[in-house]
C-alpha positions in Angstrom: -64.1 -37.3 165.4 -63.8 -40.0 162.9 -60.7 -40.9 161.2 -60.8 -41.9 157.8 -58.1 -43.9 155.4 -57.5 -42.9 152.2 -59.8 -44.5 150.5 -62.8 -44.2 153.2 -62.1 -40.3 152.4 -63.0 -40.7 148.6 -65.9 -42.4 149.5 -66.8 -39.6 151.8 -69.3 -36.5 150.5 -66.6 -34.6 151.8 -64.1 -33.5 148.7 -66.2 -36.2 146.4 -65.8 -35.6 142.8 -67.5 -37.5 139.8 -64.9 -40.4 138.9 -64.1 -39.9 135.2 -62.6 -43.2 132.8 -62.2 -43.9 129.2 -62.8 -47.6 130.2 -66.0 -49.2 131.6 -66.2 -49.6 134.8 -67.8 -53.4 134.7 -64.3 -54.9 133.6 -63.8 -57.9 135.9 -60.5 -59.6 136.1 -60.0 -63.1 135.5 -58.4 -65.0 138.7 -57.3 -68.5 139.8 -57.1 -67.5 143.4 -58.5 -70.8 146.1 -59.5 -69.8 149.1 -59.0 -73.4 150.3 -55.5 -73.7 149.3 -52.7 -73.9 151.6 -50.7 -70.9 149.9 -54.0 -68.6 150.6 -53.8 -69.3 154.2 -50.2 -68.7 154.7 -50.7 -65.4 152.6 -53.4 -64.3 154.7 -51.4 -64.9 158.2 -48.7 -63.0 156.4 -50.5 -60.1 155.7 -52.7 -60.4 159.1 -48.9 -60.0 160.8 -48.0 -57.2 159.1 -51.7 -55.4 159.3 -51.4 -55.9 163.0 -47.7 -54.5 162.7 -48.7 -51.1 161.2 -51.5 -50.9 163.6 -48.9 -51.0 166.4 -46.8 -48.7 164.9 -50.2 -46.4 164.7 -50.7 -46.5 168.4 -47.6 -45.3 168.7 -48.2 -42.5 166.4 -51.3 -41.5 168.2 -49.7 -41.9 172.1 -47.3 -38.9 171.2 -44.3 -38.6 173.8 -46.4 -41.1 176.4 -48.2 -41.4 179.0 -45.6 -39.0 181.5 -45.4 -36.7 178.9 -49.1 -36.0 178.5 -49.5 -35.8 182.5 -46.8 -33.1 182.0 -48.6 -31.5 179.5 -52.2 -31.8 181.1 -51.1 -30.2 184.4 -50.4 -27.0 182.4 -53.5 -26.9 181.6 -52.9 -27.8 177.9 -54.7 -30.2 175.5 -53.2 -33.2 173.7 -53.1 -32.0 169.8 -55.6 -34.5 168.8 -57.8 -33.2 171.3 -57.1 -29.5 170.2 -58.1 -31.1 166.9 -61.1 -32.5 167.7 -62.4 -29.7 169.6 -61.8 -27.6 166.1 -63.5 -29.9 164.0 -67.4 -30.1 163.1 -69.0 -32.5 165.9 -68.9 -35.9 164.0 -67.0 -34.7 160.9 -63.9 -37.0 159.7 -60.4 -36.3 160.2 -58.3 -37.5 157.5 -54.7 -37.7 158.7 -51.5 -37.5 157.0 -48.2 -39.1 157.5 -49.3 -40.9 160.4 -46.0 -43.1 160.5 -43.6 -40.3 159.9 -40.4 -40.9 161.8 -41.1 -44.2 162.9 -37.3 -45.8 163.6 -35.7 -43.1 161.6 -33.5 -41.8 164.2 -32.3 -44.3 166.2 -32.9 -44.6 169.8 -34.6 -41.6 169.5 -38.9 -41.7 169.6 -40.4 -39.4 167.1 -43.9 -40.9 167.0 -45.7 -39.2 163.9 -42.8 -37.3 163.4 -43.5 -34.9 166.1 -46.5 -33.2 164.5 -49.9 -34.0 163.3 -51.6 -33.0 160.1 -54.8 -33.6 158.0 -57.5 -32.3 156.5 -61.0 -31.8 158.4 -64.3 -30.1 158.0 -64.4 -26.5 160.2 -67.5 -24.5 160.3 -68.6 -26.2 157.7 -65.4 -25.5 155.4 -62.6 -28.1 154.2 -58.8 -27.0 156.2 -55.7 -28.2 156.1 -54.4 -28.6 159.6 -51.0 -28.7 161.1 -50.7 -29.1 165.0 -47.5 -29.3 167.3 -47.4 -32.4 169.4 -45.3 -30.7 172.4 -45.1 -33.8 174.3 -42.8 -35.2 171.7 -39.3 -33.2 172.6 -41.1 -30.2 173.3 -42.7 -30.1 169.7 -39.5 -29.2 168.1 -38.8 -29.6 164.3 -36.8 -33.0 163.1 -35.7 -33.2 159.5 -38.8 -35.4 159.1 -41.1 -33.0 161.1 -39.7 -30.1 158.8 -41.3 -32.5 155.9 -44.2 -33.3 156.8 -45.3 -29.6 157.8 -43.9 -29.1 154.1 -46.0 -31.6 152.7 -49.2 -30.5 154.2 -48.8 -27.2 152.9 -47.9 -28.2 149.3 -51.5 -30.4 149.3 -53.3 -26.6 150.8 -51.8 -24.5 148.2 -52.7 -27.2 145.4 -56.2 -27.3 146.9 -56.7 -24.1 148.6 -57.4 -25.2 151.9 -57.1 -22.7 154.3 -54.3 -23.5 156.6 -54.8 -23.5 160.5 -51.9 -23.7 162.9 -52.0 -25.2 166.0 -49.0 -23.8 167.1 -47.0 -25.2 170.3 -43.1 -25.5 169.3 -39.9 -24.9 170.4 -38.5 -24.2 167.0 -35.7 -26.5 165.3 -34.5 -29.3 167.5 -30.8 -28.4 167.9 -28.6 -31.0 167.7 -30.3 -31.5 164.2 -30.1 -28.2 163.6 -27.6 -29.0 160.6 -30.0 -31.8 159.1 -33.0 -28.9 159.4 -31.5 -26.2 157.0 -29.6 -28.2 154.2 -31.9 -28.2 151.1 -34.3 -26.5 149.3 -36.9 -28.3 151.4 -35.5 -26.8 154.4 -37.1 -25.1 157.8 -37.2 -21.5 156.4 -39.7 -22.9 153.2 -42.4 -23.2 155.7 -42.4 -19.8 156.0 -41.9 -18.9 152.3 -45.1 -21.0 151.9 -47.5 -18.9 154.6 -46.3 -15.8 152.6 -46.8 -17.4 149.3 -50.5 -18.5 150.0 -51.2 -15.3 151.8 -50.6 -13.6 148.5 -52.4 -16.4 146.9 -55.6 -15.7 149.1 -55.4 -19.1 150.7 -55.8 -18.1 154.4 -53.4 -18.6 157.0 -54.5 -18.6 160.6 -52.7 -19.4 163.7 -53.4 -20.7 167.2 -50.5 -20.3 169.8 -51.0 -22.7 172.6 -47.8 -23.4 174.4 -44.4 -21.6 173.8 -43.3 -20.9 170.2 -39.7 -20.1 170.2 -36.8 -19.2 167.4 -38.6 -20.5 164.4 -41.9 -21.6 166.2 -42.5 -17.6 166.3 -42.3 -17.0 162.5 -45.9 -19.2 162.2 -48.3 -16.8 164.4 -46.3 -13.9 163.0 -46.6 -14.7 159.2 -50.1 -15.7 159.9 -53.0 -13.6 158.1 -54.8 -13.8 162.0 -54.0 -15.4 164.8 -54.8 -16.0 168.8 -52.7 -16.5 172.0 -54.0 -18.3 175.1 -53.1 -16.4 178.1 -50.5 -18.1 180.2 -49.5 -20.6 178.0 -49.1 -18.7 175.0 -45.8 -17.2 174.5 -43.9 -15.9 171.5 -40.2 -14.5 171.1 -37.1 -15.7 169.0 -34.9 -16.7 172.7 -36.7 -17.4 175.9 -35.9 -15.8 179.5 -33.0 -18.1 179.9 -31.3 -16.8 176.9 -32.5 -13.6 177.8 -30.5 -13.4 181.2 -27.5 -14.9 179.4 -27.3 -12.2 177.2 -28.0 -9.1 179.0 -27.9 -10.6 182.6 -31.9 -8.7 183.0 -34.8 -11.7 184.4 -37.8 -11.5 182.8 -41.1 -14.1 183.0 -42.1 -16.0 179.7 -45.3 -13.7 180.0 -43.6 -10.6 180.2 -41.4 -11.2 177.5 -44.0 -12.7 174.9 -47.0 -13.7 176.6 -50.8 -12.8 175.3 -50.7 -9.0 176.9 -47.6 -8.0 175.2 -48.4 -9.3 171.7 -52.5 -8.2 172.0 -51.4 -5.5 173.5 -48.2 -3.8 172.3 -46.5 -5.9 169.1 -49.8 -6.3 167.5 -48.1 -9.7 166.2 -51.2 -11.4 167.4 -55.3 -10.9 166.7 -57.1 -12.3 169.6 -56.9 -12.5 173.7 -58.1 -16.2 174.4 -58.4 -17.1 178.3 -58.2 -20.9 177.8 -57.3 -23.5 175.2 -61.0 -24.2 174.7 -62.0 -20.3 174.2 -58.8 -19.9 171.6 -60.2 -23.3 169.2 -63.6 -21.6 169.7 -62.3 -18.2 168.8 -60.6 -20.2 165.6 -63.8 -21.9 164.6 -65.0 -18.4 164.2 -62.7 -17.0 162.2 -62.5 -19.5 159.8 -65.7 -19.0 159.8 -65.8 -15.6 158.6 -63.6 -16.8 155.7 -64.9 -15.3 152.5 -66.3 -18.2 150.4 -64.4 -17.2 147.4 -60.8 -17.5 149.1 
């Protein structure tokens, strides 16, 4: 999977367009710039610091929650989200990601690296997709104000485009003790799902992947989806999890039990496909997008 910058993307045969101007393209600008003056080396160190600033800040972005976190999530059998991505993708297609320094020192002493979520637009059976994945080994892939967003943002540049939307789905809803930040504006948690509904009706195609556990308002994406698939084991949705469960009605019941892939294949009908594995559930994806009809 290569990733592309902005500007490597308009290059790319992918989304090109003719390049329209009223003025001629052959313009050259006038300068009075010396390499060999002392000002264009101290520029140049100055701008080498901060290139090599926002390339740390980068590999933050792209190491998630860390090292321990990703052990943690690997030993469940679960794939990093850029993996999932890559795995989705077109073998050697680009990945143009969005937002990649989303929530970098935003909230303190707490780490959001990328803002808890990764987004960008990619090439998937040979059709252009918006694509919005979950990092859960960033506080369990819960939504910040910032991760709320970003997910926003991604969807306003499908609907403008109509990109179909895939969602990589492995959240534990709004984080709580932002809950208040989450829900204050228009641009609030609940317009993600006013957006899936939206482009539904639109005929821009919304398809879900559930990979880990999607609680509260990490449910509402595989449920407003137009199609979607559950990984056995891993998958789970439900609005409160078997802790809240027993709270309530004093009854234990397993995360599979109460959500997992049977229950929802099998009796809610909230999800499409029975996958076995994370690998089998991107390949099952890769399929239905697919089956997309070309005119949506």
């Amino acid at each position: 999977m290569r990733r592309l910058s902005p500007c490597c993307w308009r290059s790319s045969s992918l989304l090109s367009s003719p390049l329209r101007s009223h003025r001629p393209l052959s313009t050259a600008l006038e300068r009075s710039l010396s390499a060999s003056s002392p000002s264009f080396d101290a520029n140049l160190a100055a701008m080498e610091r901060q290139i090599e600033r926002i390339d740390a800040v980068a590999r933050e972005a792209l190491a998630g929650g860390g090292g321990r976190a990703a052990a943690l999530h690997a030993s469940r059998g679960k794939m990093l989200p850029r993996q999932r991505i890559e795995a989705l993708l077109d073998v050697g297609s680009p990945f143009l990601e969005l937002s990649q320094l989303a929530g970098h020192d935003l909230y303190g002493n707490e780490h959001v690296p990328a803002g808890g979520i990764v987004t960008g637009i990619g090439s998937i059976a040979g059709r252009i997709c918006m694509i919005v994945a979950n990092d859960a080994t960033v506080k369990g892939g819960t939504y910040y104000p910032i991760t709320v967003k970003k997910h926003l943002r991604a969807q306003e540049i499908a609907a403008q485009n109509r990109l179909p939307c895939i969602y990589l789905v492995d959240s534990g809803g709004a984080n709580l003790p932002r809950q208040a930040d989450v829900f204050p504006d228009r641009e609030h948690f609940g317009r993600i799902f006013f957006n899936q509904a939206n482009m539904s009706a639109m005929g821009v195609p919304q398809l879900a992947v559930v990979l880990g556990s999607c609680t509260a308002g990490g449910a509402y994406v595989p449920a407003m989806a137009d199609e979607a698939v559950i990984v056995k084991g891993n998958g789970t949705i439900f609005l409160g999890g078997p802790p809240l469960v027993k709270a309530a009605t004093g009854e234990e019941v397993s995360a599979e039990d109460l959500g997992g892939a049977d229950v929802h294949c099998r009796t809610s009908g909230v999800t499409d496909h029975y996958a076995v594995d994370e690998p089998h559930a991107l390949r099952i994806a890769r399929r239905m997008v697919g089956a997309l009809s070309p005119s949506t």
